[in-house]
N, C-alpha and C positions, 0 to 999 in steps of 0.2 A: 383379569382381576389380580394373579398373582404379583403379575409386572407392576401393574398399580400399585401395588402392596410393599414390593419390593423399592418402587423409588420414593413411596413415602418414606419408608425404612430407614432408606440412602438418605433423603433430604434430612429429614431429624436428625441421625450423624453429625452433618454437617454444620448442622442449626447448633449443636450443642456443643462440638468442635469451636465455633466461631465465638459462642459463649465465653468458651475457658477464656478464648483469648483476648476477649475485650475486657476477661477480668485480670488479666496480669498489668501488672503497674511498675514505675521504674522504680526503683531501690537507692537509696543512700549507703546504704550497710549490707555488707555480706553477710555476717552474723547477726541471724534474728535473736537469739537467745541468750543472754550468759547467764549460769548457775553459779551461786553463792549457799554456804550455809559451813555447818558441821563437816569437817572431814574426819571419815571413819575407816578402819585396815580390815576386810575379810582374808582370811587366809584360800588361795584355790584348793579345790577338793582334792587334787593330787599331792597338794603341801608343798610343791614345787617354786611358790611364790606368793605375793598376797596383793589385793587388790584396792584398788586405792577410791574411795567414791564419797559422795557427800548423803548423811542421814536423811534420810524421807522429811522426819519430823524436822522443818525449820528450814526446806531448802525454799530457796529463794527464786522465780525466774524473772531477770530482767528483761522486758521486752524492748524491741528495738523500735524507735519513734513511728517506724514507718508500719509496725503495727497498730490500728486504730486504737487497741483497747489500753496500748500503754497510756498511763495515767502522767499528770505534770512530773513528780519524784523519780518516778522509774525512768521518763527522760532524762532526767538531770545525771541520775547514775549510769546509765548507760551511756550518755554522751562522755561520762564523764571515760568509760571504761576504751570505748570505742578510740576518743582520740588519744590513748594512750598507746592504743594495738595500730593505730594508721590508717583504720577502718572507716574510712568518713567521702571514699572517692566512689564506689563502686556504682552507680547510677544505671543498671542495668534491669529490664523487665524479670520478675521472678515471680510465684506463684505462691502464697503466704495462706493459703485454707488447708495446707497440709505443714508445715516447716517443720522441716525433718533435722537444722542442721544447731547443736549446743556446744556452747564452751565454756571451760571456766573463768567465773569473771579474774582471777588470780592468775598473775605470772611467777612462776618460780624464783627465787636467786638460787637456792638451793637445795639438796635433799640429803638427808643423812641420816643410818639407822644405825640401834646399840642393840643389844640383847642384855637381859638381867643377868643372863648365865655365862659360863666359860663356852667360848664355841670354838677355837683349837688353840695351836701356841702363839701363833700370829695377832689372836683378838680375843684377850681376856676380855671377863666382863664389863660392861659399860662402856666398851673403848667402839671406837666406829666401826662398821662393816662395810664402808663403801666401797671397796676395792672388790669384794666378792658379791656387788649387788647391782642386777642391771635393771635398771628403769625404759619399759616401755609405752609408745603412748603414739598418737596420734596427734599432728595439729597444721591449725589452718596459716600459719605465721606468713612463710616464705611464700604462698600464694598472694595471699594480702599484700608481702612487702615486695611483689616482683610485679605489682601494680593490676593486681588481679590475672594475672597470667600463667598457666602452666598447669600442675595436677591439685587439684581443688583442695586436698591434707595431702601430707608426705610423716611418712612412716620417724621415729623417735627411738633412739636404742644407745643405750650406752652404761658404762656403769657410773655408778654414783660419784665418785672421787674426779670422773672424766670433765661429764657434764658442764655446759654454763651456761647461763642465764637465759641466751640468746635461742637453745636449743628447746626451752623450755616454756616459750608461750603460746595464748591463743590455743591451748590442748580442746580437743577433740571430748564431748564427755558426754556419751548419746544416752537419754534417760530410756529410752525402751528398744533397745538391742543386747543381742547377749554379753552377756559377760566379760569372755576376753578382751572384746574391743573397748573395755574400761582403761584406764590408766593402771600400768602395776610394776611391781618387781619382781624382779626375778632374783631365786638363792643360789651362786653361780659355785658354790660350795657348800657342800652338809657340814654342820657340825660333827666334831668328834664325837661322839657319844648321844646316840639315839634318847633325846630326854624332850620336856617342851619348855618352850625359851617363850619371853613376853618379849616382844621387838616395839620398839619406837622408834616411829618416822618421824624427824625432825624437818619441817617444811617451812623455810624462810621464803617471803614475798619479796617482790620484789618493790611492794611499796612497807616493808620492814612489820610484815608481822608474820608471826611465829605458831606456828600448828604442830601439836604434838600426838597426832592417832598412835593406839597403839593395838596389838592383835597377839593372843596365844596359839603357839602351834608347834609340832612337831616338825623342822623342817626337814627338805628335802632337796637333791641336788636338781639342778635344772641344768635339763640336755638341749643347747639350740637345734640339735640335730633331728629332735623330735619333731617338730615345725615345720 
């Protein structure tokens, strides 16, 4: 009776196995999701940096056609978004009752942060900080554009004044994982004088609009060495 038991056990496995995989279907997009909305600045708890993410209230998710529930509109923006990214060849079985993978619908042209306050002799107030500010991130770009080929995201790191355009899309932007794996920057210098600064990120699209988050915080130096 046990053995009975046992390759019922087995079979059901199998039966269920076989299941998942008559429910995978081929794919046009690699990205199911792009997020739009409000972008907002939290400072990290160590003050070392602050974090780049879009408001709860008012985010948006695009789904991708190849999900049922997207509706006529939501295709139309996301086709619209997709053949912007080269996202249109991927035709590959993938598994869509879990989709774990988000991005922003937005491609950078630029980033650039001021403080209200004096931060040392090099960057009076209101004058840029990009040279003492690295932006990290995640994105799926160069997978996409090497024709689906190679490490599915690749890592983002540079400092502001570096950066361009190209370094900057298709970012990585997961609504239910921790924290750091958000978009941020990094304060690759403290200010002189231990006080709290209001920072605005200046955030140019690259289809020309213009995002101004800003965030209060005591900043703090960031050590790559910590990492």
């Amino acid at each position: 009776m046990k053995k009975i038991g046992f390759l019922l056990l087995c079979t059901g496995f199998f039966l269920s196995c076989n299941k998942e995989q008559d429910n995978t279907l081929p794919i046009q997009h690699f990205i199911p999701y792009y997020l739009e909305g409000t972008y907002t600045l939290d400072a990290l708890e160590d003050r070392t940096g602050m974090v780049l993410s879009i408001a709860e209230e008012g985010l948006k998710r695009v789904p991708s056609p190849d999900i049922q529930t997207a509706g006529d509109q939501a295709r139309e923006r996301y086709l619209q978004i997709a053949e912007r990214n080269g996202d249109m060849t991927y035709n590959r079985p993938a598994y869509y009752e879990w989709p774990n993978r988000y991005a922003l619908a937005d491609n950078f042209q630029s980033l650039s942060v001021t403080s209200d306050k004096y931060w040392d002799a090099d960057h009076p107030a209101g004058t840029p900080l990009d040279d003492i500010m690295e932006f990290c991130a995640w994105s799926y770009a160069q997978f996409i554009h090497s024709q689906y080929s190679g490490n599915e995201y690749n890592s983002v790191r540079g400092r502001l004044d570096q950066l361009n355009a190209d370094q900057m899309q298709i970012l990585d932007y997961e609504l239910y994982i921790y924290l750091p794996d958000l978009p941020k920057i990094r304060f690759l210098r403290a200010p002189s004088t231990e006080e709290p600064h209001t920072l605005t990120l200046t955030i140019t699209t690259t289809d020309g609009k213009v995002h101004t988050p800003t965030v209060t915080c005591i900043p703090k130096p960031y050590d790559p060495e910590t990492e």
